[in-house]
C-alpha positions in Angstrom: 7.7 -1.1 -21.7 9.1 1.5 -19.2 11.5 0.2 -16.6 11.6 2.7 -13.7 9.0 1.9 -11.5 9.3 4.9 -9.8 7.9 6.6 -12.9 3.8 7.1 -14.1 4.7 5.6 -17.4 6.2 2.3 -15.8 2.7 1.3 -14.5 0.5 3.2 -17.3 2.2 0.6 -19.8 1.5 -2.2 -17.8 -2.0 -1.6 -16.8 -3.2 -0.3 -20.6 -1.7 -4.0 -21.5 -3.5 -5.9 -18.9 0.1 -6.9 -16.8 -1.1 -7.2 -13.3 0.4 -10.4 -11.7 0.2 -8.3 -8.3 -3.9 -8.0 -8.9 -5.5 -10.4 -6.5 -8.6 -9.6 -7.6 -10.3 -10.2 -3.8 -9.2 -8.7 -0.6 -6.4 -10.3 1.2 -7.5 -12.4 4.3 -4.8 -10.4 6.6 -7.3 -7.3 5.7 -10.2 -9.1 5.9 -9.5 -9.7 9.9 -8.1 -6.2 10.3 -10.6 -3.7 9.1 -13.4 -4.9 11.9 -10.9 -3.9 14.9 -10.8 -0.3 13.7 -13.7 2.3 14.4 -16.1 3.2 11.7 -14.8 6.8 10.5 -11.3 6.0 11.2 -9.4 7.9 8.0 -7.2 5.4 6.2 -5.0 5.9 3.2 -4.2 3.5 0.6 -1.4 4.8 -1.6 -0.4 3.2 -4.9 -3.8 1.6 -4.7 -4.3 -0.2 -8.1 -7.5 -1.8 -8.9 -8.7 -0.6 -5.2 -10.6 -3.6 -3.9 -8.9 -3.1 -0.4 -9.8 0.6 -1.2 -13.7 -0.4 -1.7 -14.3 -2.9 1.4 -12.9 -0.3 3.8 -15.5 2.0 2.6 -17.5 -0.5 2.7 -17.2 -1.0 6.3 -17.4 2.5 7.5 -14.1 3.7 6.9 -12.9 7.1 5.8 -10.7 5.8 2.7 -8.4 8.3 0.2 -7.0 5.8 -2.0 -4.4 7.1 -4.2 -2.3 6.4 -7.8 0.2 8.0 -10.0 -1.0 6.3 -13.2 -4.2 7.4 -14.5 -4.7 3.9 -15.9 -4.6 2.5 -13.0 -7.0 5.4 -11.3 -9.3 3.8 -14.5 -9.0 0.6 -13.0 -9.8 1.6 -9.8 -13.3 3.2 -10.7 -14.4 -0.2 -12.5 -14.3 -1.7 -8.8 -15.3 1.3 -6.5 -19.1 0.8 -6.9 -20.9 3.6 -5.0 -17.5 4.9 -3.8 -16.2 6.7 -6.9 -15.3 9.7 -4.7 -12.4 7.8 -2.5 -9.7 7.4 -5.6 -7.4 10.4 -6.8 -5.0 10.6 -8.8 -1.8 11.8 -7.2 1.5 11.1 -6.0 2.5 9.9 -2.7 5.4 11.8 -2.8 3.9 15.2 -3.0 0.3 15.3 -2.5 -0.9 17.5 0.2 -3.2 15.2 2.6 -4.0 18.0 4.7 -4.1 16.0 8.3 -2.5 13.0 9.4 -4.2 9.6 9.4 -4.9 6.9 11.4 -4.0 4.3 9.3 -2.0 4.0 5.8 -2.2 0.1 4.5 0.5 -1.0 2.6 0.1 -3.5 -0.2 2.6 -4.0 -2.6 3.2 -0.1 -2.5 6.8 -0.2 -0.9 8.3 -3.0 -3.3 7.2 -1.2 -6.2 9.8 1.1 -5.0 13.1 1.3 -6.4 15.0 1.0 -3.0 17.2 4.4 -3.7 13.7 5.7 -3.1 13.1 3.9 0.1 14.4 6.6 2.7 11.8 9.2 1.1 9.4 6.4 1.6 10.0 6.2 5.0 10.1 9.7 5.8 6.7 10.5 4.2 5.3 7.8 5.6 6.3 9.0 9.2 5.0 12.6 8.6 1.2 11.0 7.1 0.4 8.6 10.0 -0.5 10.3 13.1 1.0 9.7 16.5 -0.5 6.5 17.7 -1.7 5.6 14.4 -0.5 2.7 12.3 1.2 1.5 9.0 -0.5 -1.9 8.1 -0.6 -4.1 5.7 1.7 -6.7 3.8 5.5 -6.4 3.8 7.7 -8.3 1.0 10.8 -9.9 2.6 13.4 -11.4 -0.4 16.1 -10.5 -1.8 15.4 -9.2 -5.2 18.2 -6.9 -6.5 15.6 -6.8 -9.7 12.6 -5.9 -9.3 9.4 -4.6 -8.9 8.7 -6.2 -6.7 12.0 -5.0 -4.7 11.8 -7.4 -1.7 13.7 -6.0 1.5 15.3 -8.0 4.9 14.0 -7.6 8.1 16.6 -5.4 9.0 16.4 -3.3 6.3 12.9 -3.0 7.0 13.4 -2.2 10.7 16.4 0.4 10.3 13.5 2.4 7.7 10.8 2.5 10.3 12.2 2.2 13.9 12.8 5.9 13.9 8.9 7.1 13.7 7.5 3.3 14.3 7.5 0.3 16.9 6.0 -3.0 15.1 3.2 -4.2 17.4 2.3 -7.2 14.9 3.6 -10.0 12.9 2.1 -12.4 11.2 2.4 -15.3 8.7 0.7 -14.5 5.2 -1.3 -17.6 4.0 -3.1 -16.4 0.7 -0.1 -14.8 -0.9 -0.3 -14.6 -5.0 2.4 -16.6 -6.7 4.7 -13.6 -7.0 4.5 -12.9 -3.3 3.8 -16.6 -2.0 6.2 -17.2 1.0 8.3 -13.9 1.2 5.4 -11.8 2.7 4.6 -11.0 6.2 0.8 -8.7 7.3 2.7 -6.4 9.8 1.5 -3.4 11.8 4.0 -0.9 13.1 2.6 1.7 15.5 3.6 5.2 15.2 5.5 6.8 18.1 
């Protein structure tokens, strides 16, 4: 199998082979309680979205969803689950994809600690220029310290010193319906864009 994560071919191998242990299968609980607090039409984007679950119950409820992937297998995957809403999954890359306009919301899960952490600065920067002022990143952060990985788990600090130049974090919480990869080294966290 391919080993740089930051590569298509990394997650084309894996999904074509059925090695998923970050598929939950359902939506997360943390998402669950988020999604009613925003306004219907508020324009979300999910990048490295997988099977696109989360992807499908924000549409779901009202929300304007682009939910993107690198790996067309993956983008495969995503279409068995999107129902009605085949027209919110492209593929592309985070990296270089042309969104157009800023949005309200980008919800991370699992995207950031796919990344090799040489490519964590770019991650930060992009992420700054996508969500608008006010706006949030939300979603699940993996705290460990996992020189291997995906998934590349990062300290708080770490964390902070990425995002306290374009972000404030206005929420913290406890994660209580982790998968086993993730169980007890994740946090939902929502960092407001300054």
């Amino acid at each position: 199998m391919a080993q740089d994560s930051s590569q298509p071919d990394f997650w084309e191998t894996r999904y074509v082979n059925g090695v998923m242990p970050w598929d939950a299968g359902k939506v997360p609980r943390a998402l669950l309680d988020f999604v009613p607090t925003l306004k219907v039409g508020t324009r979300v984007l999910v990048p490295g979205c997988g099977s696109a679950y989360e992807a499908y119950f924000m549409a779901e409820n009202g929300l304007d969803v682009l939910a993107i992937d690198f790996s067309q297998a993956a983008v495969e995957e995503a279409r068995k689950h999107l129902g009605c809403f085949p027209h919110i999954i492209q593929l592309a890359d985070f990296f270089e994809f042309d969104f157009q306009a800023p949005y309200d919301v980008v919800y991370e899960r699992a995207f950031l600690c796919a990344l090799p952490p040489k490519m964590w600065d770019r991650y930060a920067e992009r992420i700054a220029q996508i969500v608008k002022p006010g706006g949030l990143l939300a979603g699940f952060f993996y705290f460990a310290d996992t020189p291997r990985g995906p998934p590349f788990g990062i300290s708080v600090k770490r964390l902070d010193a990425l995002l306290s130049p374009g972000f404030e974090p206005v929420a913290d919480r406890e994660v209580n319906d982790s998968l086993p990869l993730f169980e007890g080294k994740e946090r939902w966290q929502e960092w407001r864009r300054r």
